[in-house]
Structures are given as structure tokens and as C-alpha cells.
C-alpha positions as CSV (number, residue, x, y, z in Angstrom):
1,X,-9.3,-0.8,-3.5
2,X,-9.9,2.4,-1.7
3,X,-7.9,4.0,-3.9
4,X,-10.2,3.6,-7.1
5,X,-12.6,5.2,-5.3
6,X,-10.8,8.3,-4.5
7,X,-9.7,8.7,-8.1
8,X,-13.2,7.9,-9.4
9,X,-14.6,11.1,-7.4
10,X,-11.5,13.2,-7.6
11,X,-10.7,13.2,-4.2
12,X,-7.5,14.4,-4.3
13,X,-6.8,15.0,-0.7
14,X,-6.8,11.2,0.4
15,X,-4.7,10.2,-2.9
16,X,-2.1,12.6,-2.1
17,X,-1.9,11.0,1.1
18,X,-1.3,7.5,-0.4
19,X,1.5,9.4,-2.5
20,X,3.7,10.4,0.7
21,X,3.0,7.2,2.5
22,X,4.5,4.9,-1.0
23,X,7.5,7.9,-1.5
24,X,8.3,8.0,2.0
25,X,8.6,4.4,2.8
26,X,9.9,3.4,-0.6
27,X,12.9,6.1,0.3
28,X,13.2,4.8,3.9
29,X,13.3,0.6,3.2
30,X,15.6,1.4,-0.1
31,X,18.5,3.4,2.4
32,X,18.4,0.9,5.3
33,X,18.5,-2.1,2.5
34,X,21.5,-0.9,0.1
35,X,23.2,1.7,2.6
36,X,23.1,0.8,5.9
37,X,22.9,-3.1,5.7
38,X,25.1,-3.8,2.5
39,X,27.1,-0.2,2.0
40,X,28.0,-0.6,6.2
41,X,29.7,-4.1,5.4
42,X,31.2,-3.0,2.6
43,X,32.5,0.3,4.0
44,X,33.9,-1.9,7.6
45,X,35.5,-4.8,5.3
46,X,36.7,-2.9,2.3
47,X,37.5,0.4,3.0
48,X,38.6,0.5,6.8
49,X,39.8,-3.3,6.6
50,X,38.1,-3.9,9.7
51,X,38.0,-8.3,10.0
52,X,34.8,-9.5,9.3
53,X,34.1,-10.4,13.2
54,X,34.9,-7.1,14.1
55,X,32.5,-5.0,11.9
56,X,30.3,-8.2,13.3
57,X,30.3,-6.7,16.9
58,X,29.3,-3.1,15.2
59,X,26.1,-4.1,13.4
60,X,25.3,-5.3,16.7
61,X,26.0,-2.4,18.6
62,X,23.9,-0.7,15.5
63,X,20.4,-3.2,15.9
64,X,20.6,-2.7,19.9
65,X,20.3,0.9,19.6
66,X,18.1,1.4,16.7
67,X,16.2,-0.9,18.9
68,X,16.4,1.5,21.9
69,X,15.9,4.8,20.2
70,X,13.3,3.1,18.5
71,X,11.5,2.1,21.5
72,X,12.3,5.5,23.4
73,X,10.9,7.4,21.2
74,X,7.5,5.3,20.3
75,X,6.6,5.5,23.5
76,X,7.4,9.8,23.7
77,X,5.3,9.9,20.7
78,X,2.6,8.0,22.5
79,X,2.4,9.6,25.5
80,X,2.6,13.1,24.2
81,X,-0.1,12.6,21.3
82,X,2.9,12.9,19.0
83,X,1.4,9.6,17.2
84,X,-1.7,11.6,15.8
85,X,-0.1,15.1,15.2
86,X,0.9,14.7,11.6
87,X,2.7,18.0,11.8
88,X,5.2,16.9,14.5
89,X,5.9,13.4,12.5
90,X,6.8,16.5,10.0
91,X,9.6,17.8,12.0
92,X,10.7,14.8,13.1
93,X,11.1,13.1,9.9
94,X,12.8,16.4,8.5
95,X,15.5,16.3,11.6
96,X,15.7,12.2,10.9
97,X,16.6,13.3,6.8
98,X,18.6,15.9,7.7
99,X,20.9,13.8,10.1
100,X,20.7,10.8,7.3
101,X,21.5,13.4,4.5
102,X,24.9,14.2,6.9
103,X,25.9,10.8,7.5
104,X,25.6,9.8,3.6
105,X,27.9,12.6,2.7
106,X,30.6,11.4,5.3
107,X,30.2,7.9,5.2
108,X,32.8,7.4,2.1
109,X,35.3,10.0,4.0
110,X,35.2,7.5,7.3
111,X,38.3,5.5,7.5
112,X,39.4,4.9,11.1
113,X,37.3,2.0,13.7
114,X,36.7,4.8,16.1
115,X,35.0,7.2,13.3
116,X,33.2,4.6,11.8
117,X,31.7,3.7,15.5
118,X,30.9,7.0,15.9
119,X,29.1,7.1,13.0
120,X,26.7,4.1,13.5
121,X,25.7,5.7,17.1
122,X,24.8,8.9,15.4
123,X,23.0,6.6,12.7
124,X,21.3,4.3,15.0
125,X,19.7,7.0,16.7
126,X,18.4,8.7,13.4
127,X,16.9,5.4,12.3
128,X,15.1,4.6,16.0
129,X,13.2,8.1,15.6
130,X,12.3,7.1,11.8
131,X,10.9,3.7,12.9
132,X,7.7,5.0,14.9
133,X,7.4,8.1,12.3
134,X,7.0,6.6,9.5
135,X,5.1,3.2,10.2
136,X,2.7,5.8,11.8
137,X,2.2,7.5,8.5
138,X,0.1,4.3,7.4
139,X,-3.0,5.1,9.9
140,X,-3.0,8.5,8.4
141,X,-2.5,7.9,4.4
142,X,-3.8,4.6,4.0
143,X,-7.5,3.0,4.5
144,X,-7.4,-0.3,6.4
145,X,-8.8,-2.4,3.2
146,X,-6.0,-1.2,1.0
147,X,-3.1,-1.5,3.1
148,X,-1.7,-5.3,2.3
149,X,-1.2,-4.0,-1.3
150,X,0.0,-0.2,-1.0
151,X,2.8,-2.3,1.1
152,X,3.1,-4.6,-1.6
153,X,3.5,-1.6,-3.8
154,X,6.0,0.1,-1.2
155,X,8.0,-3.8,-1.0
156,X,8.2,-4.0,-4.5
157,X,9.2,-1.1,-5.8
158,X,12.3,-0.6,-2.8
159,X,13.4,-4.3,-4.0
160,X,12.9,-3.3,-8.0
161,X,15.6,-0.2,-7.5
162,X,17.8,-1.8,-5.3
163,X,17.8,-4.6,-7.9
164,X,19.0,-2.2,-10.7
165,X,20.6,0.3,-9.3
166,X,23.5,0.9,-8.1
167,X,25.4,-2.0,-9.9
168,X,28.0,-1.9,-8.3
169,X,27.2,-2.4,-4.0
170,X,29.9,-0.4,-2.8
171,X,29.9,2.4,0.0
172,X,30.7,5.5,-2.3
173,X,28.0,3.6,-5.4
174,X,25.4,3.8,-2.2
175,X,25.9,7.4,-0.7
176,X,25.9,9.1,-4.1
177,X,22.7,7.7,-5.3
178,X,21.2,8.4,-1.4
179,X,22.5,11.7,-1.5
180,X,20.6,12.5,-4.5
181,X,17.5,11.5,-3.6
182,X,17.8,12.7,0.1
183,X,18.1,16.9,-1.0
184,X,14.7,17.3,-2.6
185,X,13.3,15.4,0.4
186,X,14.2,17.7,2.7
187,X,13.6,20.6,0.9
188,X,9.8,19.3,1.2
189,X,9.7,18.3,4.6
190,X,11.4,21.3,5.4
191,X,8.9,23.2,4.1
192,X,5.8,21.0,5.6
193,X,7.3,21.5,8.7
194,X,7.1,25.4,8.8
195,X,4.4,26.2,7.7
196,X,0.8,25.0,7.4
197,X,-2.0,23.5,4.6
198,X,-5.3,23.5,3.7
199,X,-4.5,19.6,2.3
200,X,-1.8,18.7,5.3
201,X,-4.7,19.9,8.0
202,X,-7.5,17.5,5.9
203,X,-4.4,14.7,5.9
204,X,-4.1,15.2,9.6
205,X,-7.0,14.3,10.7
206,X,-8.0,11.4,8.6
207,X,-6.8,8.9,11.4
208,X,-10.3,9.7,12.7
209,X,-12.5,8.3,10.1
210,X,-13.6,5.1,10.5
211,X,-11.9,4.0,6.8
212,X,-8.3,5.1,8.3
213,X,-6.9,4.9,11.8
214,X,-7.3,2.0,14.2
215,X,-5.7,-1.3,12.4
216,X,-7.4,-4.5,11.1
217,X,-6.8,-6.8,13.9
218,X,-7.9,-4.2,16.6
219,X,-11.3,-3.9,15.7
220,X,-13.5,-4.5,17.4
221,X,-10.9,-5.1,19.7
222,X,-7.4,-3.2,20.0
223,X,-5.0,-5.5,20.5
224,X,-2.9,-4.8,23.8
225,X,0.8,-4.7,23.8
226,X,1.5,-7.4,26.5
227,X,-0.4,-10.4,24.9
228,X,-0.1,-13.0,22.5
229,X,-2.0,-11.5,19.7
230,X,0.9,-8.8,19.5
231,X,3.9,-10.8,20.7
232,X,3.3,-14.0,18.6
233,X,3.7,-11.7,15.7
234,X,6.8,-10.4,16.7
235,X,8.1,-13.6,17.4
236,X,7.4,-15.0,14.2
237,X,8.6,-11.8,11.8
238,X,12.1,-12.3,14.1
239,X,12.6,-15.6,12.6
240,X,11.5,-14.7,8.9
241,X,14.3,-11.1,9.3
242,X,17.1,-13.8,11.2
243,X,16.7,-16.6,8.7
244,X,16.6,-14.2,5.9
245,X,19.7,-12.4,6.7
246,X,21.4,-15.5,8.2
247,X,21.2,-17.2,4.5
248,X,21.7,-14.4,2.5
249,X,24.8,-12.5,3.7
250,X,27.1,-15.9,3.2
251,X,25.2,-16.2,0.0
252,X,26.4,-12.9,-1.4
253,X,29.9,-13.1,-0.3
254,X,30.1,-16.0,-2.6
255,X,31.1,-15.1,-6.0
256,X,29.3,-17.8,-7.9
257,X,26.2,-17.3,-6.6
258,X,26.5,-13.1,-6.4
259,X,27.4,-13.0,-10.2
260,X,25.0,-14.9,-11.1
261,X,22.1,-13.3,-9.8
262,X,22.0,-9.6,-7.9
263,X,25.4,-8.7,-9.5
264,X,25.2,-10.3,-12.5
265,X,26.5,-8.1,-15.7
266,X,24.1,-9.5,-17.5
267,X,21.1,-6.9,-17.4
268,X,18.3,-9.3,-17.9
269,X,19.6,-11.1,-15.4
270,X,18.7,-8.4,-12.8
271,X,16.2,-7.1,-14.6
272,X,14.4,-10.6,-14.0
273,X,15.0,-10.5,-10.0
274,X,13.6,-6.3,-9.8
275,X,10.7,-7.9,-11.4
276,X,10.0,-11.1,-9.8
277,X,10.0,-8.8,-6.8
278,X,7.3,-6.6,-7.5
279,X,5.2,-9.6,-8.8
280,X,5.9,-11.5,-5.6
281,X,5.2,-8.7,-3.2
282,X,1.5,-8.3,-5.2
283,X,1.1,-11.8,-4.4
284,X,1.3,-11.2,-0.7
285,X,-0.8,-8.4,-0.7
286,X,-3.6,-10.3,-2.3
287,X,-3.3,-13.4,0.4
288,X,-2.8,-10.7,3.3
289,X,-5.8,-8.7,2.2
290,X,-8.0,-11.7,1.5
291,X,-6.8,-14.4,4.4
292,X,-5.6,-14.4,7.6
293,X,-1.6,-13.2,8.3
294,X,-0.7,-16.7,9.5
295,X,-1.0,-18.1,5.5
296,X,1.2,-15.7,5.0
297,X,3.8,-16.4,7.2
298,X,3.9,-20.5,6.4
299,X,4.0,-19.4,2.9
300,X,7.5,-17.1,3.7
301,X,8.9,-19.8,5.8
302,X,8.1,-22.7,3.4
303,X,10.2,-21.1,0.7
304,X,13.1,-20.0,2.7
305,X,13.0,-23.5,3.8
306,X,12.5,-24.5,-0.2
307,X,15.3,-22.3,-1.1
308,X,17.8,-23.0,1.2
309,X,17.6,-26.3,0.4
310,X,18.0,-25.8,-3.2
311,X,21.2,-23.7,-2.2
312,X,22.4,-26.2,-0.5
313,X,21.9,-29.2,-3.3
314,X,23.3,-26.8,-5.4
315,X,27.1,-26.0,-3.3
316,X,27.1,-30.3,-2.3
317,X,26.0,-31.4,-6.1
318,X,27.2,-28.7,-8.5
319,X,29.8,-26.9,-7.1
320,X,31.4,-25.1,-10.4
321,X,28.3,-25.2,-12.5
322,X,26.3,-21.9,-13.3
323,X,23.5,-22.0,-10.7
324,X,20.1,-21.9,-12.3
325,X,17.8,-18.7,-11.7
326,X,15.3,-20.8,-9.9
327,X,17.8,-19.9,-6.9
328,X,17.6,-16.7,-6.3
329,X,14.2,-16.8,-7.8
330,X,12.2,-18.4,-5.2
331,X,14.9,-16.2,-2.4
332,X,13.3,-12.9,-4.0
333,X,9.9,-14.4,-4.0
334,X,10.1,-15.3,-0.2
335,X,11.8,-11.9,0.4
336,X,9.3,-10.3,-1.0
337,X,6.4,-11.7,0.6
338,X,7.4,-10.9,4.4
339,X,8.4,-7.4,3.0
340,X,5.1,-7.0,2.6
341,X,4.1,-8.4,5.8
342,X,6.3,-6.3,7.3
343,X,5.0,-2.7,6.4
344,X,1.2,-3.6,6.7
345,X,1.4,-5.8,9.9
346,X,2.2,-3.4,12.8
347,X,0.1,-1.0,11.8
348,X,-3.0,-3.2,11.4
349,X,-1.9,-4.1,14.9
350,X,-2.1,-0.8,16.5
351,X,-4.5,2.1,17.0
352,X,-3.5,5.7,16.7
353,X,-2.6,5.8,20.0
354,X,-0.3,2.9,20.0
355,X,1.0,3.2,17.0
356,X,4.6,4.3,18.5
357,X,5.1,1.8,20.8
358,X,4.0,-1.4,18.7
359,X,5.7,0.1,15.7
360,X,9.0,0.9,17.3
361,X,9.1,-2.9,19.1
362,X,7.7,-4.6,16.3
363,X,10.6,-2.9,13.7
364,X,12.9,-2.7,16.3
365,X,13.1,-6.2,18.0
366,X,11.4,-8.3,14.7
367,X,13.9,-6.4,12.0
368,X,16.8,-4.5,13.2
369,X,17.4,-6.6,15.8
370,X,17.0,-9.6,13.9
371,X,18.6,-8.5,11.0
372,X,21.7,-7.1,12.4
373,X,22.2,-9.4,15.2
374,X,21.8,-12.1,12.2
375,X,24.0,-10.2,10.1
376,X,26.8,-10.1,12.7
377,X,26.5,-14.1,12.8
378,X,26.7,-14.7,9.5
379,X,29.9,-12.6,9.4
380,X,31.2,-14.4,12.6
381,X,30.3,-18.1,10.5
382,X,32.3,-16.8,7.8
383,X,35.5,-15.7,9.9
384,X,35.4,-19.5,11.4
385,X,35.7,-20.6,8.7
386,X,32.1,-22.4,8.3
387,X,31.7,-23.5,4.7
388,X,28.7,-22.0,2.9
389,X,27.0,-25.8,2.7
390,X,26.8,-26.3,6.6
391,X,26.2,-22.9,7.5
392,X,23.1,-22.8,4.9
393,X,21.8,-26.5,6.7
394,X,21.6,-24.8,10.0
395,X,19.4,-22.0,8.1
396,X,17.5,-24.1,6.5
397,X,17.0,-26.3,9.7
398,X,15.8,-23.1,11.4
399,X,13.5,-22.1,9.2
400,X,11.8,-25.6,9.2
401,X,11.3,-25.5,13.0
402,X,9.2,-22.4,12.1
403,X,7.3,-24.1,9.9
404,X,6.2,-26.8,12.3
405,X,6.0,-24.4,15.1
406,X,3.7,-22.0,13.4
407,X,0.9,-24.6,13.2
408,X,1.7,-25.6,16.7
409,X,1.5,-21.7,18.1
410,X,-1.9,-21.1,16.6
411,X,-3.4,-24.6,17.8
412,X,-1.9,-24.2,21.4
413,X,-3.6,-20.3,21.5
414,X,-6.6,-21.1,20.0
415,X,-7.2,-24.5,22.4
416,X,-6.1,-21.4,25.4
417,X,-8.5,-19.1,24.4
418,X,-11.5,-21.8,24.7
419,X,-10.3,-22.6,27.8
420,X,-10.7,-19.6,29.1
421,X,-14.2,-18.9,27.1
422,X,-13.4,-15.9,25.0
423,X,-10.8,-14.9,22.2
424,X,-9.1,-12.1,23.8
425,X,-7.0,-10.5,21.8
């Protein structure tokens, strides 16, 4: 790594840098995965009452405008050289804190349909402008040869906390513990905002160096925005963040399998899960750093394909048994992995001066909009009435025809490309 070799000659500039990057993305991917996706459904179903298709409708209306905001503004922070002014992706992650900090205080206080819409607007807006910000912080902070595992790092220490803590995944559990670690945050980035650094000026301009900046599959090459190289990509990473949240919602609404596992009183238990996480996101950031990002990918789909399957053996064979951890074991391994994938992908894809716009539509179409839109049909399963064993076959059926179509993609783009006489990108 990189890394070693800024600690090796004291280069403390460059290290600080990989400091922000891990704190501000561990922070960011720990809110949006115990707040926003489970503290929302808990906060519509629980505490409002709202029917299970209804909050359904309002994840959706929250993954199309992240999806918009998120777009909007990659593409203002492209065209107006926002993308490599570190001290504008200051300010704007301050204002994104600052509204975040706002809407954790009053979520728990939120107890009509027509507040609690509001309130997802106002939050969908705040997490579009954080999408572009902080994916763009990678190209500044983080060499290209160390980024599969300071995103394995990043992946598996969101998924280790989450796993412990809080216990209990309940809407006023979520905004105290966010709340907490929100106010020093913005006392920070308030302060980086203002006024300027010796360090933060060195920081800025990093993007330029050859180590940092442009991504891993843009050079020599960058890759363009309308073309296969970027769009297969998002294609693929919108089936791992659909299947994923598909399965897993239905799975956590089932006591057996909750209790066993993520909200198991057991502490081992859990324990066991935050730390097959970390060990299965630095897996993935070995095989992303050392082969190409299509291993990856069959390896995610192959175990949600694996795991699905044992769920569903499990609900058709041993219904009333204690489920074994192998469940939820190779679930947080495959989780893990395209967690990974996720935070080091988009910006090997990009340059600095497209990080924005391939950021924002990467995030925004490959995991809000997959996730939410996903979430809202798991929730819409559930109020049919689908039981847990057929709804998990059509998941696991999916993620199957991903697994034959991935091999099919890359052999029908590759036989393309030497039609045409080149490979490009």
C-alpha cells in the first residue's frame, strides 16, 4: 500500500488525507444504513402506523429524488470546477451535515404522513448533494493503488458498528446515536470551511499528481459517460443493491431469522456478524486490487444466489428450528463484498473532472434507486401477503440471471470491441 509509504517517511499531509476520506465515509454509509434505510421503516410502520405499502410509495418518492438531487448537483459541481475545489466540497458537506444534524433531531418528534413526507423531501435533497461530495473526496485522499482496500476499510468498519450498535433498530435508538456523532462533525467542517490551511491547500491539490486523481480504469483512457464501460457497471451494481435489499428486508421482518442473527441478545452472536464483515470486505479489496472488477461481481452474485437458497431450504425444511449462522454468514459476506465495490468503483471510473456526474448516477441510479425502489417492493410483497419462501425464490431466481448474464455481457462486449478493431472504453 500507499499508505506504508507515507508513514514510513512521515508524510503526514497525504495520511491525514486518508483519515477524512475513512471518517467521512464511514459516518456517511453508517447514517443512510441504520437511519435512513432501517430507522425510516421503522419510524413509517411503528411510530406513525403508516401500512407497510404506504411508507412503500415514500421510500420511493425518497430514491427518485436522491436520485435527482444527486444528479443535479454532480453535474453543477462539474461544470463549475466544484469537483476539484476541495474547499467548496467543504461547505457543501458542512450545509449537507448541518441539514442531516436537523432532520436527526426531529425525526423521533414526526408523527403525522404529511410531516413525515416533508421530511424525506428535505432529506432526499441533503443526501443528492452528499453523493457527488463525498465520492469525490476519494480522487483527493486516496492513491489509485490503495483504493480497493481503504474501501474495504471504509465497508467494514460502517457494517462492524451498525452490527453492535444500536441494539435495538428503532427510530429514537438511531437519531440519538447520529446525533452524537453528527455535532463534532460540524464543528470541524465548520471550521474548514472558513478559514484556510497550510495542510487543506497541500490536500487540495493532490488530485493533480499522478498517484491520486484520474481513476484506474480511465487511464490511459477516461472512460466516457455514454458507453458501456461506464453503463455496464451501473447496470450490474443495480442488481447486486435490488437483490440485496429485495432478500433482506422480508428477512428482517421475520422474527426467527432477525433474533437469531443481527438482533440476536446473544452478544457473540453479533459480535460474529460485525466481524465477519470486516474480514469479508478485506477480501474484496484484495480480489479488486489484484483482478479485474468483473471477479468481483460473480463472486457477490454467486453468494446471494448461495444464500438465498440456503434461506429458502431453511423456511421449506426447518421451519421452527434455530437457523444455523452459516445464514446470515455468507449474507454479510456477500454484503460486504459489493460494499466494497461500491465505494472504490465510481471513482476509479472517473477523472476529476467527472467525478460529479459518474458519482451522482452511479450512487444515485445503482444504490438509492435500487435500494429504495427494492425496498418499497419488498414492503409491497409483504402487504400481499407473499410468504417469505416464494418471495425469497424470486430473489434468488434474479440473482442467478445475473450470474449467467455477467459472463454473457463481457463476452458479447469483448466479441463488439474486435469487431470494431479497438477496445474503446
Amino acid at each position: 500500500m500507499k499508505l506504508f509509504e507515507f508513514v514510513r517517511k512521515r508524510q503526514w499531509v497525504p495520511i491525514t488525507g486518508y483519515l477524512i476520506y475513512v471518517s467521512v465515509l464511514t459516518a456517511g454509509y453508517y447514517y443512510n444504513l441504520t437511519f435512513v434505510q432501517l430507522g425510516l421503516t421503522d419510524l413509517g410502520t411503528q411510530e406513525i402506523g403508516m401500512p407497510p405499502g404506504d411508507v412503500s410509495i415514500v421510500m420511493a418518492i425518497l430514491a427518485l429524488l436522491t436520485l435527482v438531487a444527486a444528479v443535479t448537483s454532480g453535474v453543477l459541481m462539474d461544470r463549475r470546477g466544484w469537483s476539484t475545489d476541495l474547499y467548496v466540497k467543504f461547505r457543501l458537506l458542512f450545509l449537507v451535515v448541518l441539514v442531516q444534524l436537523f432532520l436527526t433531531v426531529a425525526a423521533p418528534h414526526v408523527s403525522a404522513i404529511d410531516q413525515f413526507v416533508l421530511w424525506v423531501i428535505v432529506c432526499s435533497v441533503a443526501l443528492g448533494v452528499g453523493i457527488p461530495v463525498s465520492f469525490s473526496f476519494m480522487l483527493d485522499f486516496v492513491p489509485v493503488r490503495d483504493r480497493g482496500y481503504v474501501a474495504a476499510i471504509v465497508a467494514g468498519l460502517s457494517f462492524f458498528m451498525a452490527a453492535l450498535y444500536p441494539i435495538k433498530w428503532q427510530i429514537d435508538e438511531f437519531s440519538l446515536v447520529m446525533s452524537a456523532m453528527m455535532v463534532p462533525a460540524i464543528l470541524v467542517l465548520a471550521v474548514l470551511s472558513v478559514k484556510r490551511f497550510r495542510f487543506v491547500d497541500r490536500l487540495a491539490s493532490q488530485h493533480e499528481r499522478d498517484a491520486f486523481g484520474t481513476g484506474r480504469f480511465c487511464r490511459p483512457i477516461p472512460v466516457r459517460t455514454v458507453s458501456f464501460a461506464f453503463w455496464g457497471p451501473v447496470l450490474l451494481m443495480f442488481g447486486v443493491f435490488f437483490i440485496d435489499s429485495l432478500g433482506f428486508l422480508r428477512i428482517i421482518e421475520t422474527p426467527l431469522y432477525i433474533y437469531t442473527s443481527w438482533q440476536s441478545p446473544d452478544p457473540s452472536v453479533r459480535l460474529f456478524i460485525a466481524v465477519l464483515h470486516v474480514v469479508g470486505a478485506l477480501a474484496a479489496g484484495i480480489i479488486y486490487t489484484n483482478f479485474d472488477r468483473n471477479w468481483l461481481f460473480l463472486w457477490v452474485f454467486g453468494l446471494f444466489a448461495f444464500t438465498h437458497l440456503l434461506y429458502v431450504f431453511h423456511v421449506q425444511f426447518g421451519a421452527g428450528d434455530t437457523p444455523p449462522l452459516v445464514l446470515p454468514m455468507f449474507y454479510v459476506l456477500a454484503v460486504s463484498f459489493y460494499t466494497t465495490l461500491n465505494f472504490a468503483l465510481w471513482p476509479d471510473l472517473s477523472t476529476p473532472e467527472t467525478i460529479g456526474m459518474h458519482s451522482a448516477l452511479g450512487v444515485g441510479i445503482a444504490g438509492w434507486l435500487a435500494t429504495f425502489s427494492s425496498t418499497s417492493l419488498a414492503l409491497y410483497s409483504e402487504a400481499i401477503g407473499l410468504s417469505l419462501a416464494n418471495h425469497l425464490m424470486y430473489v434468488n431466481a434474479l440473482a442467478l440471471l445475473f450470474v449467467v448474464a455477467l459472463p454473457v455481457l463481457v463476452y458479447v462486449h469483448r466479441m463488439a470491441e474486435l469487431a470494431r478493431g479497438g477496445t474503446t472504453p
